[in-house]
Every structure is written in structure tokens, then in C-alpha cells.
C-alpha positions in Angstrom: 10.3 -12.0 -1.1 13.7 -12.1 -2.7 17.0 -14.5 -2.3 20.2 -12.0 -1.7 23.6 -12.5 -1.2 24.4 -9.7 0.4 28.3 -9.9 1.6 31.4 -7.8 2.1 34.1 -8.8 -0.1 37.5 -7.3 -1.2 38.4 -4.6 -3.7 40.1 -7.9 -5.7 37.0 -10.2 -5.0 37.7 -12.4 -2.3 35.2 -12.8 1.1 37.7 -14.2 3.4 41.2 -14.9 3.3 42.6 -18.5 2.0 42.6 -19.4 5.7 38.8 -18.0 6.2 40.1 -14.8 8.5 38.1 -12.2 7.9 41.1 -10.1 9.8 41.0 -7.5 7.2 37.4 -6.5 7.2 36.6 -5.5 10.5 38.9 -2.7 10.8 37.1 -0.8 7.5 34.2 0.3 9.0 31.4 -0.2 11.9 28.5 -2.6 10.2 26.2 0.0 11.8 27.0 2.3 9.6 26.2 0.2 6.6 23.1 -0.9 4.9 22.8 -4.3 7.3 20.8 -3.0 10.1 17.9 -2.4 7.2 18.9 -5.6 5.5 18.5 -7.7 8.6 15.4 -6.4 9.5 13.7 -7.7 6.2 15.2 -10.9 6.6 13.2 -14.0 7.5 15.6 -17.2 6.5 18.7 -18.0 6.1 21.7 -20.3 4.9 25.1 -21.1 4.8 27.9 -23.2 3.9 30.0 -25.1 6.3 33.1 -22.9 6.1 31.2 -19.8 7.4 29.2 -22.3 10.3 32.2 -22.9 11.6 33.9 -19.2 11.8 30.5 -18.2 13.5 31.3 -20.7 16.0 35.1 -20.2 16.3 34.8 -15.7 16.6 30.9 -15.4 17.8 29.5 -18.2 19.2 33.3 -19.3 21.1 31.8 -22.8 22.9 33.9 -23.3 25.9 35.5 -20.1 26.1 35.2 -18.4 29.1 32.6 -16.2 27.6 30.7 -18.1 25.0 29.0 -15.7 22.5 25.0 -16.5 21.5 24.0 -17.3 17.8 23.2 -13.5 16.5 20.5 -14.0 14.3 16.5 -15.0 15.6 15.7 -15.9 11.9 15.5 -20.2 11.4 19.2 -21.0 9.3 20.2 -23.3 7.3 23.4 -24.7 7.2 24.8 -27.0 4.2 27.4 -29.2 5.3 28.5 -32.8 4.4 30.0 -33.3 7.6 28.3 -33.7 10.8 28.9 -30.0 12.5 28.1 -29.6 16.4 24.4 -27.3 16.8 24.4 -23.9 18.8 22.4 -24.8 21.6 19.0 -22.7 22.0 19.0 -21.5 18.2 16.8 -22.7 15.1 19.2 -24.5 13.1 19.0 -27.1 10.5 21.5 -28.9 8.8 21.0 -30.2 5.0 23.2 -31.9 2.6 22.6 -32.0 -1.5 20.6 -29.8 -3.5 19.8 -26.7 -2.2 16.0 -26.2 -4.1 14.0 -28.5 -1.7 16.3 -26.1 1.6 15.3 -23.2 -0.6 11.4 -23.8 -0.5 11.6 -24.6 3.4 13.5 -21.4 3.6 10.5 -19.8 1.4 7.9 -21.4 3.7 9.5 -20.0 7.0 10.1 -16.7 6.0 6.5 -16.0 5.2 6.8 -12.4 3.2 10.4 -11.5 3.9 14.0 -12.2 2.7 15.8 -15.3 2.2 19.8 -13.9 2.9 22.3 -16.6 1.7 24.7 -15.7 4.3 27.9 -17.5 2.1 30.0 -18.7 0.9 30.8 -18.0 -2.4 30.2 -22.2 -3.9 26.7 -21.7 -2.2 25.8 -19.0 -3.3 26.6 -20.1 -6.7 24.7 -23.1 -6.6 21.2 -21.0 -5.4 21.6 -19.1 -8.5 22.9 -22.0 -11.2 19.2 -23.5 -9.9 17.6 -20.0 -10.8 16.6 -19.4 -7.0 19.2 -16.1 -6.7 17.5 -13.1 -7.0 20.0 -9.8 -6.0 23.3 -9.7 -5.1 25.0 -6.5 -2.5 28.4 -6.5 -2.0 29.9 -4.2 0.5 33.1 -3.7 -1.5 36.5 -2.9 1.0 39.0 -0.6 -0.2 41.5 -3.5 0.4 43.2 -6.5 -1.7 44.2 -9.6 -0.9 45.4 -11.0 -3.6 44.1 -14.4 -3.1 41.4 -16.1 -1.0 37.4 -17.2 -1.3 36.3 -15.6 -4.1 33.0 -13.3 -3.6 31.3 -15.8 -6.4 33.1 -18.3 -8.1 30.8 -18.4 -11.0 30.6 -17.2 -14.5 28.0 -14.8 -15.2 28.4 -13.5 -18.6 24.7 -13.1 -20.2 22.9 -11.8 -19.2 25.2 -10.1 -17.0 24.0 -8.7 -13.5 22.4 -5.4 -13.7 23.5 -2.6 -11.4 20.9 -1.1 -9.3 22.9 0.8 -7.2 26.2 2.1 -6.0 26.8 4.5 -3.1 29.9 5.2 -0.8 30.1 4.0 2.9 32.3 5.8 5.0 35.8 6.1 3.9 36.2 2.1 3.6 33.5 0.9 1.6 31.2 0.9 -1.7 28.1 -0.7 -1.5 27.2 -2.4 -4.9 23.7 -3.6 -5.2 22.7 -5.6 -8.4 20.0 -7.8 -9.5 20.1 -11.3 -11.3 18.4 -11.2 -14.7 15.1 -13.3 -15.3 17.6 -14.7 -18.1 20.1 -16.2 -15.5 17.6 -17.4 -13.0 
């Protein structure tokens, strides 16, 4: 079992735009064609912040729209929020608040042998690994800039730095970087 952040940011580092649009993404590429089918498939948790909640329920999930989407994911989720956020009826969520190691061993306890996928953003992801709980990091990295936005980790990680695992082209948009978080940093 391992904790990933596996996200698609900017060539410039940024996940969404200041606004959280994710506007420039979706025209880079067909997520089929990436490594996420595989990556889903091994995942048995999940969490997020309260910014990324929300544009799952503003662009998928759409409630009171005259087609309503469905939450996409049959894995139980977490969502961290300190605001009270409305639930997606008929799907396993749980809100939380504070720190994210008692959420990560319920996650751990859920997902049995498989993944725990922090889904984003960037401050949550940074707090899974300054508790030592983040184990890889894979960034689908666009061929676009945006010069400002949410940054794909707004951390310092310095030493030990991340090491590379792998790096391999996807389609004429994309990179995928795939790296692991040193015993040292965890």
C-alpha cells in the first residue's frame, strides 16, 4: 500500500488556475490515454481538500442541473474541509477537519491492500507528507503555463530531495513524472 499524489499540473507548476478552472487541461489530452485507468484500479481510498470537493460538484456532480452527474469514484473519500460542504447523495463520503494522521489510518483501514490517492490540493497534500504519511508523487506534467495559480505542492522539499523513478511522454501534451518520497522526508 502506498499514499500518492498523483495529479496533472502545468509546465510552470500550478494544478488549477487562481480561480480553480482547470480550463486548460482538458484540451491536452484524453485521461484514457494516460496512466489513470491503471492508477485507479489500484486505488482503495481517498482524500481531498475542500477546493477540489467543490469543483467535483460544480463540473461532475452538477446538483440541480438538468442532468446531474454521479460521484465517479466507488472507493470511500475523504474530504477535509472546515466548513460544512453539502454530501453527494448515494456515495461513501466523509468529511474531517484537523490533522490528517488519524483520516490517514481510516483511509489505511478501508483500503485493505491497495492505494491511498490524495486526490489534492496542493496544502493537503503537503500536510500528508510534512506528517511522513506521503509515499510517491506522479505528476502528469502539461505542455502549458499559466503563470500563476495553485501550486502543484507548495512545500519545500530540499533533502532529501524526491527521487525520480520515472519519466515517459504521453501523447503530444504530456510527460508523466513519477517520483518517490525518501524514507528521509517521510
Amino acid at each position: 500500500m502506498r499514499t500518492q499524489y498523483y495529479t496533472a499540473a502545468s509546465l510552470d507548476g500550478f494544478i488549477a488556475t487562481e480561480d480553480d478552472s482547470l480550463d486548460w487541461l482538458f484540451p491536452l489530452g484524453d485521461i484514457n490515454d494516460t496512466g489513470y485507468p491503471a492508477f485507479i484500479r489500484e486505488v482503495g481510498a481517498l482524500a481531498m481538500g475542500s477546493a477540489t470537493y467543490e469543483w467535483m460538484l460544480r463540473h461532475v456532480i452538477r446538483p440541480g442541473s438538468a442532468t446531474p452527474g454521479t460521484w465517479p469514484y466507488t472507493q470511500p473519500a475523504w474530504v477535509f474541509s472546515t466548513r460544512a460542504l453539502p454530501p453527494v447523495p448515494g456515495a461513501s463520503i466523509r468529511f474531517v477537519r484537523g490533522d490528517v494522521r488519524p483520516v490517514h489510518e481510516e483511509m489505511r483501514a478501508a483500503a485493505g491492500e491497495r492505494n491511498l490517492w490524495l486526490v489534492g490540493g496542493g496544502g493537503l497534500v503537503g500536510q500528508f507528507h510534512d506528517a511522513g504519511l506521503l509515499d510517491e508523487v506522479i505528476v502528469q506534467v502539461g505542455s502549458v503555463t499559466l503563470g500563476a495559480g495553485k501550486p502543484l505542492l507548495p512545500r519545500r522539499i530540499t533533502s532529501p530531495a524526491l527521487r525520480l523513478v520515472s519519466a515517459h511522454a504521453i501523447g503530444p501534451g504530456f510527460a508523466e513524472l513519477r517520483y518517490e518520497v525518501p524514507r528521509g522526508a517521510r
